[in-house]
N, C-alpha and C positions, 0 to 999 in steps of 0.2 A: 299412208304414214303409219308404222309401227308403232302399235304400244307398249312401255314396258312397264314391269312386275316388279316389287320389291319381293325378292325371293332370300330376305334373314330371316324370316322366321321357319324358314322350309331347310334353311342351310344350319340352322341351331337344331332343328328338330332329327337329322342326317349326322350332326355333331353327338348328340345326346344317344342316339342310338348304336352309332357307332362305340361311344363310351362305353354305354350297359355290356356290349356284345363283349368287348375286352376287359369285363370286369369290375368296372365302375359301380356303384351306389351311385341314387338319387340323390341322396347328399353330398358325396364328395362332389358327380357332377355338376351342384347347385353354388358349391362352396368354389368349386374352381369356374365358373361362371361368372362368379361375382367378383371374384379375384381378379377380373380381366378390365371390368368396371372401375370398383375401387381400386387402387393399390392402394398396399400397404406403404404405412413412412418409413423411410429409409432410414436405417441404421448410424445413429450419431455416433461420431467418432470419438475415444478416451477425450482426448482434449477439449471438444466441444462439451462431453459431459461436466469435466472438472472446471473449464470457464463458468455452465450456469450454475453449475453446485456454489463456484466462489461469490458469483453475484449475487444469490442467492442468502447467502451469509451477509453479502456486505448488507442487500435489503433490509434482512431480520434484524443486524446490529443497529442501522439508522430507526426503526420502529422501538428497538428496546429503550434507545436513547429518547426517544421523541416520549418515551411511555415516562421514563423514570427522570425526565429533566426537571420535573417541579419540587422532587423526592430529594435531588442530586441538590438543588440550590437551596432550595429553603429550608432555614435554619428549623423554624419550627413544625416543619413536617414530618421528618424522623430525625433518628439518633445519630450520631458519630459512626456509631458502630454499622447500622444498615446502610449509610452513605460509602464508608469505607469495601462494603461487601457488592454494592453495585458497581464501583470502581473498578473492582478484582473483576469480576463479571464482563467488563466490556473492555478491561486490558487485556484478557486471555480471549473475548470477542476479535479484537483486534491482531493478537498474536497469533492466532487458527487463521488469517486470512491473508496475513502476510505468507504466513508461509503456505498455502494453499498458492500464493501469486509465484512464490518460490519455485515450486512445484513445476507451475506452468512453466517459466523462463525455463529451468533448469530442462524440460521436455522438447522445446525449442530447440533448445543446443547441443542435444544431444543427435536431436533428427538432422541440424547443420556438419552434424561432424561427421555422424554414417552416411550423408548422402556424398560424401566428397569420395570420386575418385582416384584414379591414376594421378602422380605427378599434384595431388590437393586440387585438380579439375572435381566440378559437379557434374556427378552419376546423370544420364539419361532420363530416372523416374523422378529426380529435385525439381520439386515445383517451384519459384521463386516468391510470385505471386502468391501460393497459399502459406508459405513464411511470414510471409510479409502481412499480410491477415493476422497471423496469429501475435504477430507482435504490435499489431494494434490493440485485438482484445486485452491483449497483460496493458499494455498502456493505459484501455479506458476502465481498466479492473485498478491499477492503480488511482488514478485518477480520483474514482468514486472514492475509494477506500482512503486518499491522501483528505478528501472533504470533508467524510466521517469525523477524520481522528480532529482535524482541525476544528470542528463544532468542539469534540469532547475536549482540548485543550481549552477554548474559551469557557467551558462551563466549569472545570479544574479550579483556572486561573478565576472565578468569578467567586468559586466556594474556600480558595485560601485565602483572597481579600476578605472576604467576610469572620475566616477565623484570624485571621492578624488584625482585625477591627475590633474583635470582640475580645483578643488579646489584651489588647493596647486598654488599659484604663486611662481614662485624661487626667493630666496634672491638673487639679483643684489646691490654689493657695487654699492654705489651712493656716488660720494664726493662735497662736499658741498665748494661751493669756498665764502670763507669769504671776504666780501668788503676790501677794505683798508683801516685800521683807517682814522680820519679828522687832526692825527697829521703826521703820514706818506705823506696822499696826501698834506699838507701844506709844506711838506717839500721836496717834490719830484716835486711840484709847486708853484714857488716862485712869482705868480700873487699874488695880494692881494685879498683878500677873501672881498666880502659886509658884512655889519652886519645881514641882512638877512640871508645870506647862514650860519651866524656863528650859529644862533638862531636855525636854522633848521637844524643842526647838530645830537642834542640829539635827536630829536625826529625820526631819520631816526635809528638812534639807536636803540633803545625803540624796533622800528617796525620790527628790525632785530633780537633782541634778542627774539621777541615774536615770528616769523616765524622759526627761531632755534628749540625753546620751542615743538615750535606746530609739526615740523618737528621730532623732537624727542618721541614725543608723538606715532606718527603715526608709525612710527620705532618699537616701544614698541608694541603697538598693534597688528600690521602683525605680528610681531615674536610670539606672543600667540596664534595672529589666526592659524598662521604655527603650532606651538607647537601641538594645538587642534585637527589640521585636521591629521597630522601624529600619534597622539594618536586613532582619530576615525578607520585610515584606520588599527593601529594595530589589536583592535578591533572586525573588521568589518571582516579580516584576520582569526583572532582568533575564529568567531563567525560563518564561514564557517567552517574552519576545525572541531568545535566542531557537528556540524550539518550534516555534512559526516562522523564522528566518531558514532553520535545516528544514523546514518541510516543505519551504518554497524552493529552495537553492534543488532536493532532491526531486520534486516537479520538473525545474527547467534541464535538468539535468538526463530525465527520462525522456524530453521532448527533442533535447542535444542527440541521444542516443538513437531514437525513432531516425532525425536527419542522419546521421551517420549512416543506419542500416539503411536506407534509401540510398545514399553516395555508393555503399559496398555493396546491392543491388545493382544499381545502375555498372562499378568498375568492373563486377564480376561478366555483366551480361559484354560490356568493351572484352575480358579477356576472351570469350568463348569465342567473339568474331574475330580478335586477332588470330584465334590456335587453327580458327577456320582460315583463316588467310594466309599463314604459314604453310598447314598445310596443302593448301593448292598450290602455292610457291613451290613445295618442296616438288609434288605431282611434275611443275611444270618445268622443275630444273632436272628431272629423272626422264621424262620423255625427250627434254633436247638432247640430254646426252646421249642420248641411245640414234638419235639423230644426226649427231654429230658421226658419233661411233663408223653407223650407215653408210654415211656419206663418205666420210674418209676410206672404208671398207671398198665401196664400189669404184673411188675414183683410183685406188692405188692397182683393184683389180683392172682399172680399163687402163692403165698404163701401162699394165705386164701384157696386156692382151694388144695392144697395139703394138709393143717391140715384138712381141713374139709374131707378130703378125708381119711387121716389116721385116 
């Protein structure tokens, strides 16, 4: 029975030598030795780059959120002013990532329109499959990105209820204690009055019915402002739930879409086996006639050839 020999390390060392003779370095040798080992990672594609750049973003904007939510809601943590500026901050978050999503779709449909052939047939090198990938990732980049914003709508909507709260002062009845008439207290004081204090009677008057007036005024006016602020925060109510209503309707909407490009998948792959089945038809109605042709050819020759025969 024969023995054998592991001869790799004899077939590297015949490898290596070979190399030096045509010029090689120990290092490059070492370097492309290992390169046979390892590979390197393959080259990501623009659109794979730009999908993780965007998830990437959406990451960072859920952590700035998750950082600045106790800053965003509560009242006594910061100002108006620095609540207003992280606002700015995670709307221009949100608006860099839309259109980063943009980006992607619009690179989709751009690759769908160059790959289409002859007659709007898809080219030989259209993948269908890896379309169809790519319009899942914009789906689950949506997706993240559609949950994001819906957190930062409820914490919005959490910090206008607290300022249409803080708006709204409560009607507190307030009663108003009206002096004593100057004929009551004359009568409930039987001092004599000076003609001074008589004189200055109507004028204390005057100044009371005016402080009434003014008083009443102001009454009227809270009650508007009231009115106002309760109408705003209806609103303001109304104008979240319509805003989480558009960003569920634009969800089912992108999932409608996803079914669709599945349907125009699937009718595209139907057309390419019809154009296949056409033309084999065509193939097979081009070989009978040529069959026909033959036929008719030989039998009119074999009728000239029998009368000339007889």
């Amino acid at each position: 029975m024969s023995r054998f020999r592991d001869r790799t390390e004899d077939f590297k060392d015949s490898v290596r030598k070979a190399a030096i003779s045509d010029g090689y370095t120990e290092a490059k040798v070492a370097s492309t030795m290992a390169s046979f080992i390892i590979h390197k990672p393959k080259e990501r594609s623009p659109f794979t780059r730009a999908a993780l750049k965007t998830l990437e973003s959406i990451k960072e904007l859920d952590q700035f959120m998750m950082k600045h939510r106790k800053d965003y809601v509560d009242m006594h943590r910061t100002t108006e002013h620095e609540k207003d500026s992280i606002e700015q901050e995670i709307t221009a978050f949100i608006k860099a990532c839309k259109e980063q999503i943009d980006v992607l779709k619009n690179s989709i449909r751009n690759e769908e329109a160059n790959s289409k052939g002859w007659l709007g047939l898809a080219a030989d090198n259209f993948n269908a499959d890896t379309v169809a990938h790519k319009h899942g990732v914009v789906l689950i980049l949506s997706e993240k990105l559609h949950s994001v914003t819906a957190q930062f709508d409820q914490l919005r909507a959490t910090r206008f209820q607290d300022i249409i709260n803080r708006a709204m002062p409560r009607r507190k009845p307030k009663r108003i204690t009206k002096e004593a008439s100057p004929v009551n207290a004359t009568l409930a004081n039987p001092e004599p009055i000076e003609p001074d204090e008589i004189q200055a009677q109507p004028r204390r008057l005057q100044q009371q019915q005016l402080l009434d007036d003014e008083t009443q005024a102001l009454q009227v006016e809270l009650s508007n402002l009231l009115d106002g602020a309760r109408q705003t925060e209806t609103k303001m109510v109304e104008m979240s739930a319509l805003n989480h209503l558009m960003a569920t309707h634009v969800l089912q909407q992108a999932q409608q879409i996803e079914v669709l490009y599945d349907q125009a998948v699937e009718a595209t792959k139907n057309v390419e086996l019809g154009n296949k089945e056409l033309s084999q038809a065509i193939q097979r109605n081009s070989s009978s006639r040529t069959f026909l042709l033959l036929f008719f050819f030989v039998l009119t020759f074999s009728v000239l050839f029998l009368d000339w025969y007889s």
